[in-house]
C-alpha positions as CSV (number, residue, x, y, z in Angstrom):
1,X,133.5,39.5,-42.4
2,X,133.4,36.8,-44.7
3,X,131.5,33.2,-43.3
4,X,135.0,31.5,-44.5
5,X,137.1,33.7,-42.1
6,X,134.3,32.9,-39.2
7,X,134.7,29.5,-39.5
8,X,138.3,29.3,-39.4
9,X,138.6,31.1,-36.4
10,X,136.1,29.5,-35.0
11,X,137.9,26.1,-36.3
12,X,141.1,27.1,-34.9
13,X,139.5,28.7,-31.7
14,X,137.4,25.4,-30.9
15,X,141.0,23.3,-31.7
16,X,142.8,24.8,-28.7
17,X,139.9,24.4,-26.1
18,X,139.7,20.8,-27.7
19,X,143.2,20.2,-26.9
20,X,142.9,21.8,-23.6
21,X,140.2,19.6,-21.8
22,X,141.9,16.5,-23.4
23,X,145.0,17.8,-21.5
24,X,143.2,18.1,-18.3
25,X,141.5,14.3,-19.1
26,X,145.0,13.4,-18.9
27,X,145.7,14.9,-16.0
28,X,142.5,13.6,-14.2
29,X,144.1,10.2,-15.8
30,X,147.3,10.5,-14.4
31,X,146.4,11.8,-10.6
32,X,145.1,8.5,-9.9
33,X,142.5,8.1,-7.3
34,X,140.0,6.0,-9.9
35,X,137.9,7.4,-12.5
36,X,137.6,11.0,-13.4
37,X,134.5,12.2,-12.7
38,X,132.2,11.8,-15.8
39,X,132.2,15.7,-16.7
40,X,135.9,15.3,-17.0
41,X,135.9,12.3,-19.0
42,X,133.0,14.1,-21.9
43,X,134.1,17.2,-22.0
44,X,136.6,17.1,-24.8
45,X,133.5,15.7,-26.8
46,X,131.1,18.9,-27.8
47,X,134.2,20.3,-29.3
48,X,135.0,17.6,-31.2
49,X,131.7,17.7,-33.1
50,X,131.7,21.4,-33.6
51,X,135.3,20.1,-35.0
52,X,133.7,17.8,-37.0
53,X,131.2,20.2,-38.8
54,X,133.6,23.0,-39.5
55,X,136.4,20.3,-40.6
56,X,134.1,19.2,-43.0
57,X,132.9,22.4,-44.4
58,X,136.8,23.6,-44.7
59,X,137.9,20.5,-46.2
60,X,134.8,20.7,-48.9
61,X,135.2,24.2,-49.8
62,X,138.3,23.8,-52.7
63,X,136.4,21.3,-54.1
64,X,133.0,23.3,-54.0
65,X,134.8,26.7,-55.4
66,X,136.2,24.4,-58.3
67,X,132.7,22.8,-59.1
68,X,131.3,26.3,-59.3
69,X,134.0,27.5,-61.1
70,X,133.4,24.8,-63.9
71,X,130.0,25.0,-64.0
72,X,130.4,29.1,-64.4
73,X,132.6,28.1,-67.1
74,X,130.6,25.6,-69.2
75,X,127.6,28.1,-68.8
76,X,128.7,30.6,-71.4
77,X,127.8,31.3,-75.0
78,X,129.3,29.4,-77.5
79,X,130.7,26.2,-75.2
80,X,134.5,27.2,-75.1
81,X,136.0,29.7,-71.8
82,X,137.9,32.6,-72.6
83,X,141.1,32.6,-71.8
């Protein structure tokens, strides 16, 4: 499998336990009774950064693939791409 497609899934994979412990913050939240305990209130935070690093690395690939590809480009014989 191609690293692209294993970081997509693991993007999208990581997004829906994300969203789930910052559901069950809110619930904590909303029971009352004080403050959450503090495993409760940090857990939405290791996948956020893992969130962070594949974000990042899906959000700089078009521009990476169109660098190469212009740099593959201006390599050639003769200066000019074929069409």
């Amino acid at each position: 499998m191609n690293w692209n497609i294993w970081i997509r899934q693991i993007h999208r994979w990581v997004s829906i336990a994300f969203t789930v412990t910052v559901i069950a913050n809110f619930i904590a939240l909303a029971r009352g009774g004080g403050m959450p305990p503090p495993w409760i209130t940090y857990s939405p935070l290791p996948p956020l950064a893992v969130l962070l690093f594949t974000g990042l690395y899906l959000f700089a690939l078009p521009y990476v693939a169109k660098w190469r590809g212009a740099r593959g480009l201006s390599g050639r014989s003769g200066g000019q791409a074929r069409v």
